[in-house]
C-alpha positions in Angstrom: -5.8 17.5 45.6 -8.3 15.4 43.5 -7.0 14.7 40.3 -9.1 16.0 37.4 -11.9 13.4 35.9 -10.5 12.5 32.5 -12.4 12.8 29.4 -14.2 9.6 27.9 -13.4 9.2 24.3 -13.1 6.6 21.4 -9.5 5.9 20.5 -9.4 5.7 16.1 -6.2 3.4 15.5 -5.2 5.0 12.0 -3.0 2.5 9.9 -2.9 2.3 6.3 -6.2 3.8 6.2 -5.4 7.6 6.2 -8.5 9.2 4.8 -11.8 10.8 6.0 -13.8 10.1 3.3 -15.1 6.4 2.9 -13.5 5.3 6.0 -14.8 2.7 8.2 -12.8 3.6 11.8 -14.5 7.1 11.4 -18.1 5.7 10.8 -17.8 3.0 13.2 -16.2 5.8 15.9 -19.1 8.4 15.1 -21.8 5.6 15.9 -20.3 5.6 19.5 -21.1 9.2 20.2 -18.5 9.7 22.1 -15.7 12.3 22.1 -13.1 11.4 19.0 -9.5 10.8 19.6 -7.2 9.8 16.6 -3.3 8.6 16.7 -1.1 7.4 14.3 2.5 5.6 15.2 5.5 5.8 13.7 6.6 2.0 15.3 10.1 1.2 15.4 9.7 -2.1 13.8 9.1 -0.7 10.3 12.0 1.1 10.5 14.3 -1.9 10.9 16.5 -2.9 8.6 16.2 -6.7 6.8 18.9 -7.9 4.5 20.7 -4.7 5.3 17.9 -2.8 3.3 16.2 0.0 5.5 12.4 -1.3 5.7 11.0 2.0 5.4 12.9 4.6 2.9 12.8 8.0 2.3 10.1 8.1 -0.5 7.8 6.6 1.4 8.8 8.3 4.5 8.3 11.5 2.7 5.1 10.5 1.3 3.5 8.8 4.7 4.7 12.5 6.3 3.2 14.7 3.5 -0.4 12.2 3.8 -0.3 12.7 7.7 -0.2 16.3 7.6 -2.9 16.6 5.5 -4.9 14.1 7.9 -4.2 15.9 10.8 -5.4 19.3 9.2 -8.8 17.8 7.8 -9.2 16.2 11.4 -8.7 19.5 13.2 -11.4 20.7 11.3 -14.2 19.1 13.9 -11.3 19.4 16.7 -10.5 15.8 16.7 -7.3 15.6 18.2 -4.7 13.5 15.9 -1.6 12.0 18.2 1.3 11.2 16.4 4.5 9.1 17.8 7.7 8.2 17.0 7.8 5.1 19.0 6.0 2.0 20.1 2.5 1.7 19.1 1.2 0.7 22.6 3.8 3.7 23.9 1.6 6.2 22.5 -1.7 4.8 23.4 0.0 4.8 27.4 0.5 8.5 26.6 -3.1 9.3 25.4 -4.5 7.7 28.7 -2.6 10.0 30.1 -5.3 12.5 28.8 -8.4 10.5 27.8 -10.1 7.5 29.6 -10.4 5.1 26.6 -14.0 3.6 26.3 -13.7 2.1 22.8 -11.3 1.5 20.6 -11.3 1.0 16.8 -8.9 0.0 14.5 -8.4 -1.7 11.0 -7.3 -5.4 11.2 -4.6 -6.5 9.2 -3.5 -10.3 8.5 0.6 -9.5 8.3 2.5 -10.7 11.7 3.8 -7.7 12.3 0.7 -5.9 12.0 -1.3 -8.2 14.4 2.0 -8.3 16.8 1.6 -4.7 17.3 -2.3 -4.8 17.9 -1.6 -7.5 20.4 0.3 -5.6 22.2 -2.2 -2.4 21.8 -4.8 -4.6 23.0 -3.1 -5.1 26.5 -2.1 -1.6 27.2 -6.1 -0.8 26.6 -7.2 -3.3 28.7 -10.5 -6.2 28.4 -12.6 -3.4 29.4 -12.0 -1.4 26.5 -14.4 -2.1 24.0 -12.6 -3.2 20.4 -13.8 -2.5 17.0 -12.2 -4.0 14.0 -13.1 -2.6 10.8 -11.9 -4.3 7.4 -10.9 -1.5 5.7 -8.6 -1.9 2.5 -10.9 -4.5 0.5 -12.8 -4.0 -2.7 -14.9 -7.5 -2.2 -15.5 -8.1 1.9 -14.0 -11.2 3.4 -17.0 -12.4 4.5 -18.2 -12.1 1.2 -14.8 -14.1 -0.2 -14.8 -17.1 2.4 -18.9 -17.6 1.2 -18.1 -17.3 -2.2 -15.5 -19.9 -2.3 -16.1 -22.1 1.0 -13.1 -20.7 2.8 -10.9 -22.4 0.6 -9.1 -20.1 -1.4 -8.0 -20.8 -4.9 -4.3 -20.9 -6.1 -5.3 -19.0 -9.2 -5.7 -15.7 -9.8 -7.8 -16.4 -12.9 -10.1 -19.0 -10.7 -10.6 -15.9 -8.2 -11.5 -13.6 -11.0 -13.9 -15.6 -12.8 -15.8 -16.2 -10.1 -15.9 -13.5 -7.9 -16.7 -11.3 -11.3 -20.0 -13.7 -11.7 -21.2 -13.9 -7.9 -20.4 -10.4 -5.8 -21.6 -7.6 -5.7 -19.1 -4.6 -4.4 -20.6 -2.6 -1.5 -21.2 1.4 -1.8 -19.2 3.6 -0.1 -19.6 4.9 3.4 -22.1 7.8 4.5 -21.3 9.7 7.0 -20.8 13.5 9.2 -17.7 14.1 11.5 -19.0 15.6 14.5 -17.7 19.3 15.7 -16.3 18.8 19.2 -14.7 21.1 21.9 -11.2 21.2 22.6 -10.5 19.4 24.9 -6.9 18.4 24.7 -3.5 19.5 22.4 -1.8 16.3 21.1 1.6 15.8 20.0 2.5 15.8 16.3 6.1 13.6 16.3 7.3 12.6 12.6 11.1 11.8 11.5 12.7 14.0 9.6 13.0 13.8 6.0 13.4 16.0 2.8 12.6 14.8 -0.3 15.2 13.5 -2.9 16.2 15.7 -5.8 14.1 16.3 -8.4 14.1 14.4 -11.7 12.4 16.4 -15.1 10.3 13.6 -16.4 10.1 12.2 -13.0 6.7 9.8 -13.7 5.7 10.3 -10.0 6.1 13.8 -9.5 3.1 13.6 -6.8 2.6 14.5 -3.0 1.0 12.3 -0.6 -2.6 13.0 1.7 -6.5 12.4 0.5 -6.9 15.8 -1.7 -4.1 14.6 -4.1 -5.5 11.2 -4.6 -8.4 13.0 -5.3 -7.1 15.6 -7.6 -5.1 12.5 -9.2 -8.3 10.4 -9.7 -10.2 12.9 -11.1 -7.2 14.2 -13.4 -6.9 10.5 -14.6 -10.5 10.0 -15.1 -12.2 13.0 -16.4 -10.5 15.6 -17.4 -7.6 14.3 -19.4 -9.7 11.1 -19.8 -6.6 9.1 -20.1 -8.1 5.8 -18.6 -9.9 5.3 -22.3 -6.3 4.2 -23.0 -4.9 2.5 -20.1 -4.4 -0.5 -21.7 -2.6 0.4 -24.9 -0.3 3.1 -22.2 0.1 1.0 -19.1 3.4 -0.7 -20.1 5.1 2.4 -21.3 8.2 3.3 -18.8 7.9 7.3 -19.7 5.2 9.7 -18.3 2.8 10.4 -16.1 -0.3 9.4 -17.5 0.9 6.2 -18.9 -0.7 4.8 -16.4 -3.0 5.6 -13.5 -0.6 5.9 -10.9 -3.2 5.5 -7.9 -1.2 3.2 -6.3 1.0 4.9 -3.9 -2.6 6.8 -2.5 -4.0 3.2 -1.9 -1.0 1.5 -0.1 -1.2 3.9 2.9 -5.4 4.1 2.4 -5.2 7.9 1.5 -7.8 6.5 -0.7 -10.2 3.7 -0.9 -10.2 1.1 -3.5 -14.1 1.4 -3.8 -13.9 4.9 -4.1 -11.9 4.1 -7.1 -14.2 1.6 -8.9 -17.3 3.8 -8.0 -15.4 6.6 -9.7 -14.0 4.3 -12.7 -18.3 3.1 -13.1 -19.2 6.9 -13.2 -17.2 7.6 -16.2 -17.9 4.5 -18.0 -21.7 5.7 -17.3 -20.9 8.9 -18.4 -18.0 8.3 -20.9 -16.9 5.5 -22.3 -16.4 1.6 -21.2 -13.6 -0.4 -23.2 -11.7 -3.0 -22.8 -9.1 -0.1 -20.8 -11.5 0.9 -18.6 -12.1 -2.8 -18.0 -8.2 -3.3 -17.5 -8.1 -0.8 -14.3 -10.7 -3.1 -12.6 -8.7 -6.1 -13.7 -5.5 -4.8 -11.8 -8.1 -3.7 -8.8 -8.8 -7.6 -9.0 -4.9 -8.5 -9.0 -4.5 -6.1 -6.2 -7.9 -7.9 -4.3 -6.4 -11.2 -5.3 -2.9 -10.8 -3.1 -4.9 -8.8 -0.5 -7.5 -11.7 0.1 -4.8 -14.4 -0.3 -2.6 -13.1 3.1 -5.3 -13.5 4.5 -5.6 -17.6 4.1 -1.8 -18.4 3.8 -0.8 -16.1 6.3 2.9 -16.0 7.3 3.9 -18.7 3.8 3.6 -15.4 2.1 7.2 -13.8 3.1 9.6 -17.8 3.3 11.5 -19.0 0.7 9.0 -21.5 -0.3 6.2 -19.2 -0.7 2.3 -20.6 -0.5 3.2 -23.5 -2.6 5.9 -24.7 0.6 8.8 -25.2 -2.2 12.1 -25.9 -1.0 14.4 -24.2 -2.5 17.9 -23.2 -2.4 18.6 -19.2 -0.6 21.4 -17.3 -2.4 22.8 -14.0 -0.5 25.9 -12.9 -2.8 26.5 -9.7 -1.5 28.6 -7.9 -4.7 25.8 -9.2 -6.6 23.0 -7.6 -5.2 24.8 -4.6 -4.8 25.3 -4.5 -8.4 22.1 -5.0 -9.1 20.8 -2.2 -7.1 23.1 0.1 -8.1 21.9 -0.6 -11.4 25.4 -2.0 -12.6 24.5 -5.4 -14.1 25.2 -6.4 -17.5 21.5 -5.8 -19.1 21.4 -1.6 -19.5 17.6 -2.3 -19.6 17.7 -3.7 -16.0 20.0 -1.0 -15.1 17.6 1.9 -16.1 15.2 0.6 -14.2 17.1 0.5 -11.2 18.9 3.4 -11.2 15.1 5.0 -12.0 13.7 3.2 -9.0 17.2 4.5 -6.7 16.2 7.9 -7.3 12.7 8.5 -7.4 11.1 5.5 -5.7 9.0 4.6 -8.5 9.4 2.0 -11.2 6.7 0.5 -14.0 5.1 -2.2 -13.6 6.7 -3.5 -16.7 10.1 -2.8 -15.1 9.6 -4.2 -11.7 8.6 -7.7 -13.5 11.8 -7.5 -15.6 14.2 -6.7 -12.7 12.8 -9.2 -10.2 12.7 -12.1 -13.2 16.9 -10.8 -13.4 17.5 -11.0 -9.8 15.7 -14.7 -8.8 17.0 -16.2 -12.7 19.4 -14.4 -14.0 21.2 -13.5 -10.5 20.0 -16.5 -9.0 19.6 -14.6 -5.5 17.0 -15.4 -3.0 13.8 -13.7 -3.8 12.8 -12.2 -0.9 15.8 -10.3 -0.6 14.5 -8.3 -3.9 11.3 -7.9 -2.3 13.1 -6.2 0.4 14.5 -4.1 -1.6 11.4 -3.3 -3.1 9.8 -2.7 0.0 12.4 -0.1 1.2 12.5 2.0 -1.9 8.9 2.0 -3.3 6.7 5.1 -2.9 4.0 2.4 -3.3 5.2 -0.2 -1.2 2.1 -3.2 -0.4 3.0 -6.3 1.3 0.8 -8.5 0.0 1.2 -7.2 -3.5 5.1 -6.5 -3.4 5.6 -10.1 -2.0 2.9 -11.5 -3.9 4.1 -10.5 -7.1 8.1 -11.4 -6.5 6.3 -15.2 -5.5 4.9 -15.2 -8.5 8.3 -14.6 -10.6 10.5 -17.1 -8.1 7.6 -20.0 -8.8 6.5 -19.7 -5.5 3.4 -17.9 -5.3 0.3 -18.3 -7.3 1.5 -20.6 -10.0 3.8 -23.0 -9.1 5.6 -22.5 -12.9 8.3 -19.6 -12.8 8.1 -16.7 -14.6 11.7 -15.8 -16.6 11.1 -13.0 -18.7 13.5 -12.3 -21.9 14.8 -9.1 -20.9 16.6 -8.3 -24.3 13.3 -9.0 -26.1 11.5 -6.8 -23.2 13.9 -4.2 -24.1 13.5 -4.2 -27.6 9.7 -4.0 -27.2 9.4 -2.0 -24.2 12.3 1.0 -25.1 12.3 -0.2 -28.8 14.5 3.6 -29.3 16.0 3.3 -26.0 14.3 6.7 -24.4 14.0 5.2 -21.5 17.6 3.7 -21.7 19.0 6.8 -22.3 16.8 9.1 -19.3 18.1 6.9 -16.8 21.9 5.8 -17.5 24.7 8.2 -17.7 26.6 8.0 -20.6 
């Protein structure tokens, strides 16, 4: 019995780009005119554990779930079938040929190892006849446009970046485009862990659900209609509240929104509203985030050793009762304990606080930084390589300035929860 002739299709490799609006993979699949196939894969490797910390924890988890669902229904709107596996990247592409004669592939390229380990190995199962598109897909300045501006050698400095890229580029627009309608051709599977969210906190200052329509009910919550943003920079180092500050960030780790589609919406209401030095500071932290992102990309693998990008050597630490302490939030500073025990049960912390307990664990502790950064990584909603271990470089002396950063964490206290509100939220008495 002849087997039956298999439809031709273009494979879209989601990542952490899980949006259809302003989405590269999705403009640069339509232009194929071919039938659309999507998949997403939970891979095992992010699920391993590092310094006994899970790598991927349940906020997240719960998070990445709630954004795929949403995905998969705004996808089955044009019957674009949306695979998703819990198992080996390149498994579930061996599963869709099972279905589909793959013609093209596309895909967002990434500059972590593990990242381009697993498109490697994606690459293989497709085969060198396989046509592959890679799509740069998380940047606010293009990398083409970075290695011009500053001759492919990039600076240490984050205030060298800014000044220069602030003078020189130009930020593209976003992405036009129509999903097709298509036939149904095939049903795909829908495989996701199990996880239930944790309890819920009142007060929690990330009380939000994952997927593209809350990003965009967020963003335009922030922006226009409590108009917030006018005071970012006065509210963004308060530790209480929701609209302290914009909280975009756990919608942009996993690309549920883009970061243009931010600034274009952050221009619009300085066009329409208001521009002050607070709408000014979102971009700025847009920058820091463009900064870390564009900086992976040139020192590569020195981003997650001891020494960092400036190649220190220095000595690694790994006191077990001490780090459990500290994540348990049962160190001797009550204002690094808040913090904690805030980020231990709700995956968020402030920025304010993250900077405090990461100067505590690398100074203070003493403990090797990047097992804080693992930490980090496991518990944050918002979780970003290249700004989580950018960030905790930064405070070990290892990163973008070779000086340290030790924060006075009574004096941050004193100023940050002068009343101890925060203090008292988070620690039982």
């Amino acid at each position: 019995m002849q087997e039956k002739q298999k439809q031709e299709c273009t494979l879209i490799w989601f990542r952490n780009d899980l949006r259809v609006f302003d989405n590269k993979l999705l403009k640069e699949a339509i232009a194929t005119k071919r039938y659309l196939v999507a998949f997403y894969a939970f891979d095992p490797v992010f699920f391993k554990r590092q310094y006994s910390f899970e790598r991927t924890g349940k906020f997240r988890l719960c998070f990445l779930i709630e954004t795929l669902k949403e995905l998969k229904e705004s996808l089955a709107k044009y019957n674009i079938p949306f695979y998703v596996g819990l198992k080996k990247t390149e498994t579930v592409v061996r599963e869709i040929q099972n279905d589909f004669l793959i013609t093209t592939l596309v895909y967002q390229e990434d500059e972590t190892s593990d990242e381009k380990d697993i498109e490697k190995r994606v690459r293989k199962v497709v085969g060198s006849k396989v046509k592959k598109i890679r799509v740069t897909n998380q940047y606010l300045y293009e990398p083409h446009q970075i290695d011009t501006l500053f001759n492919k050698k990039y600076p240490l400095s984050f205030s060298s970046f800014r000044n220069k890229v602030e003078k020189k580029l130009d930020i593209d627009t976003e992405l036009n485009y129509h999903l097709p309608y298509q036939d149904i051709y095939s049903q795909a599977f829908f495989e996701i862990p199990n996880c239930s969210r944790a309890e819920k906190f009142l007060g929690n200052s990330f009380p939000f659900k994952g997927g593209e329509k809350q990003a965009l009910v967020r963003l335009k919550s922030y922006f226009f209609e409590t108009k917030k943003v006018i005071d970012y920079k006065k509210t963004r180092n308060n530790l209480l509240g929701i609209n302290c500050s914009t909280k975009f960030s756990p919608w942009l780790s996993n690309g549920s929104i883009s970061v243009k589609t931010i600034y274009k919406e952050l221009k619009r209401f300085e066009d329409e509203y208001e521009a002050n030095s607070s709408t000014y500071w979102v971009y700025f932290e847009l920058l820091w985030r463009e900064f870390f992102k564009h900086a992976v990309r040139y020192h590569k693998n020195n981003f997650f050793k001891l020494g960092g990008i400036q190649k220190k050597t220095i000595l690694s630490i790994h006191d077990n009762k001490v780090i459990k302490n500290w994540v348990l939030g049962n160190t001797t500073s009550d204002f690094v304990n808040a913090n904690m025990i805030e980020l231990r049960k709700t995956g968020w912390m402030s920025n304010r606080g993250r900077q405090n307990v990461a100067s505590y664990f690398v100074h203070n502790l003493q403990q090797d930084w990047r097992i804080g950064a693992a930490y980090f990584e496991s518990l944050l909603v918002d979780y970003d390589p290249h700004s989580n271990y950018g960030n905790w470089m930064y405070i070990a002396g290892v990163g973008n300035s070779s000086e340290s950063k030790k924060f006075d964490i009574e004096w941050q206290a004193n100023t940050y929860d002068k009343y101890g509100e925060f203090r008292a939220k988070w620690i039982d008495k």
